[in-house]
C-alpha positions in Angstrom: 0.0 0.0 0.0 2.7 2.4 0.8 4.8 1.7 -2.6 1.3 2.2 -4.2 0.7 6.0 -2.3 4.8 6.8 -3.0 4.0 6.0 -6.8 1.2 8.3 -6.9 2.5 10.8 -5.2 5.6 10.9 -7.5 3.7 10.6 -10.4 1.5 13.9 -9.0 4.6 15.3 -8.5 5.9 15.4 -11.8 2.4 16.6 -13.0 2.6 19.7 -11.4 5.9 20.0 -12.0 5.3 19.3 -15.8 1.8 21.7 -15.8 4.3 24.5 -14.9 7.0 24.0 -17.4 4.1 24.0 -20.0 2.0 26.8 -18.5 6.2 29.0 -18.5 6.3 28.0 -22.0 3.3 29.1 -23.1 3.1 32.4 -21.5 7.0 33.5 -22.0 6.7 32.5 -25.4 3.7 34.6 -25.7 4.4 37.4 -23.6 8.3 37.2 -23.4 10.1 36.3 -20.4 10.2 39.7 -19.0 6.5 40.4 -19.0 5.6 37.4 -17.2 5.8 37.1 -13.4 5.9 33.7 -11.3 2.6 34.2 -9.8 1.1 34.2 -13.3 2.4 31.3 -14.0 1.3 29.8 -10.7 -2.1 30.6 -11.8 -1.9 29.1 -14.8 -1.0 25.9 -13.5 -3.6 25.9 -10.8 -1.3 26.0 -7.9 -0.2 28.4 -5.7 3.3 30.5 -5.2 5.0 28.1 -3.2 4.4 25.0 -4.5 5.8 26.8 -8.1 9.0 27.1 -5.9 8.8 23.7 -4.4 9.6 22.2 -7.7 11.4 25.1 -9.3 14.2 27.4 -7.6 13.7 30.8 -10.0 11.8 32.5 -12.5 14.8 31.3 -15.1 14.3 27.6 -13.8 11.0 27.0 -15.1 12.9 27.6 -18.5 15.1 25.0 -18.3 13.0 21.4 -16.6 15.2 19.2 -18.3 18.4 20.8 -16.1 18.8 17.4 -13.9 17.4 15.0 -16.9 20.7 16.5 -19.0 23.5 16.5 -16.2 22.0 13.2 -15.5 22.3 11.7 -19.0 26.1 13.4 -20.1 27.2 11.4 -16.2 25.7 8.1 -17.8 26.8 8.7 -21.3 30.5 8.1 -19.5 29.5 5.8 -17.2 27.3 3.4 -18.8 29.2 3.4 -22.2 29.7 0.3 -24.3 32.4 -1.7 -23.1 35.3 -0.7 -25.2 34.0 2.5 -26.2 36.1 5.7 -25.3 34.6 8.3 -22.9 35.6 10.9 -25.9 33.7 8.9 -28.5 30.5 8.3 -26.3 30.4 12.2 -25.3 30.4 12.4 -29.3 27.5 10.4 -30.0 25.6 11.6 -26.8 25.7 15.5 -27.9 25.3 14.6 -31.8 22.2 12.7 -30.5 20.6 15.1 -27.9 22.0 18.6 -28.4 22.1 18.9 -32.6 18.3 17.6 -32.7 16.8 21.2 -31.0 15.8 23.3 -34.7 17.2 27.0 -33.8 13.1 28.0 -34.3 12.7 25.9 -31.3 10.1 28.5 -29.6 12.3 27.5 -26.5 15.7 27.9 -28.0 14.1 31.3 -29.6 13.0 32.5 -26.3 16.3 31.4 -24.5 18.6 33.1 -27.4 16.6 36.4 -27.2 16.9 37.0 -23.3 19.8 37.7 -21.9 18.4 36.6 -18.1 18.2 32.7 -19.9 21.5 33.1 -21.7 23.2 33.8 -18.6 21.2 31.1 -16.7 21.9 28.2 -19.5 25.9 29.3 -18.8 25.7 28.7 -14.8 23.7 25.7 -16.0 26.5 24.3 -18.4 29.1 25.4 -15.9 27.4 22.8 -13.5 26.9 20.3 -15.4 30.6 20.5 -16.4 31.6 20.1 -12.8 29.7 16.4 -13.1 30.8 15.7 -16.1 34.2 16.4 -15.1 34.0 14.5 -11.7 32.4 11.6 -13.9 35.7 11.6 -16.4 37.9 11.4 -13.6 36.4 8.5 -12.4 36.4 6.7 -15.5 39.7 7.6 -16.2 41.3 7.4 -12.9 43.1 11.1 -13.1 42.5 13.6 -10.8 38.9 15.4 -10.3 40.7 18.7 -11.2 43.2 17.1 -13.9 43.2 19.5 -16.7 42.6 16.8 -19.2 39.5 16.1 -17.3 38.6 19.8 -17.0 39.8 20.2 -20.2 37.7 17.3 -22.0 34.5 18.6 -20.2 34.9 22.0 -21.1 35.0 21.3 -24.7 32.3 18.7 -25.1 29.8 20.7 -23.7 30.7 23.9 -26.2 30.3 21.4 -29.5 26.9 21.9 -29.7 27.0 25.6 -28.9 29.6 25.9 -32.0 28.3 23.2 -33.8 24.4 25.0 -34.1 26.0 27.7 -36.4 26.6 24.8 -39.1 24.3 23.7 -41.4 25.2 20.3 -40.8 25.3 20.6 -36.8 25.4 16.5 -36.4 28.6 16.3 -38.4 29.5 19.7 -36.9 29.7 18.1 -33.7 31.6 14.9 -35.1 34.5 17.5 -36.5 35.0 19.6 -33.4 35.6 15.8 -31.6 37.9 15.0 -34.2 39.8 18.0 -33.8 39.5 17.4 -29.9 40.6 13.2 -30.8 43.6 13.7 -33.4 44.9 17.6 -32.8 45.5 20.8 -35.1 47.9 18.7 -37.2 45.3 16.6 -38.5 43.3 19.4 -39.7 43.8 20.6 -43.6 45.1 24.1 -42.4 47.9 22.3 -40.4 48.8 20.0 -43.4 48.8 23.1 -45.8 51.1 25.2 -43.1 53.8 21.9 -43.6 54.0 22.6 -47.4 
């Protein structure tokens, strides 16, 4: 009976929490992010103030709901990658897979790239989730948390898709950059034509 309540509650849980990611959306999208306050989208949701910051910290939060579903899923990309796969090559496929797939008309992506309050909030939020990623490196590699290979390696991967979204091919965007990352500046055409 308990298991049964616990599931319910969870699943209630992520309702709400999912009523006012939608109900943000909607009305920042709409509206824009400035013109928008939290209690609005309280309302919208059908729950009041606090309970909007049970389940989200900020105004900027309710932006970003996927913050602990990403961090969660670049930590297992290391961890949980094929048995003979490197951590560089399954950080590759991870980002090709989950961060070239967003169009740039995204009404999201839109909404975060036209307001500087988001812009600065998906940096701290990449700046964290380089931290685990970085701790999650050093584990599978056995080098020091604060190694600069480890730092370095984290760093990078999560500014591929950032570069990579300019391309018109962002997929094989992505799939350069981590060559460049895997082989160096000499195995780039620029480097070769510099030898001649």
């Amino acid at each position: 009976m308990a298991e049964t309540t616990t599931g319910r509650r969870e699943r209630k849980k992520a309702q709400t929490r999912q009523a006012l990611a939608d109900a943000a959306t909607r009305l920042f999208t709409e509206r824009g992010f400035d013109n928008v306050g939290v209690r609005e989208v309280a309302e919208a949701a059908d729950v009041s103030l606090s309970t909007l910051f049970k389940h989200f910290p900020s105004k900027e939060a309710l932006v970003f709901d996927l913050d602990a579903d990403i961090e969660s899923s670049l930590v297992a990309a290391v961890r949980d990658r094929a048995p003979g796969q490197s951590v560089l090559h399954a950080l590759r496929d991870h980002l090709e897979r989950t961060r070239t797939a967003v169009p740039t008309d995204d009404p999201t992506f839109v909404l975060v790239e036209s307001t500087p309050a988001l812009r600065d909030y998906a940096r701290r939020m990449w700046s964290r989730h380089e931290k685990a990623l970085a701790a999650a490196l050093a584990e599978a590699t056995g080098l020091a948390p604060d190694d600069l290979a480890v730092t370095g390696l984290a760093r990078f991967a999560l500014e591929t898709p950032g570069l990579a979204r300019a391309s018109d091919d962002p997929a094989r965007a992505v799939r350069d950059l981590f060559a460049l990352l895997e082989q160096g500046w000499a195995a780039t055409p620029l480097a070769r034509e510099e030898d001649r």
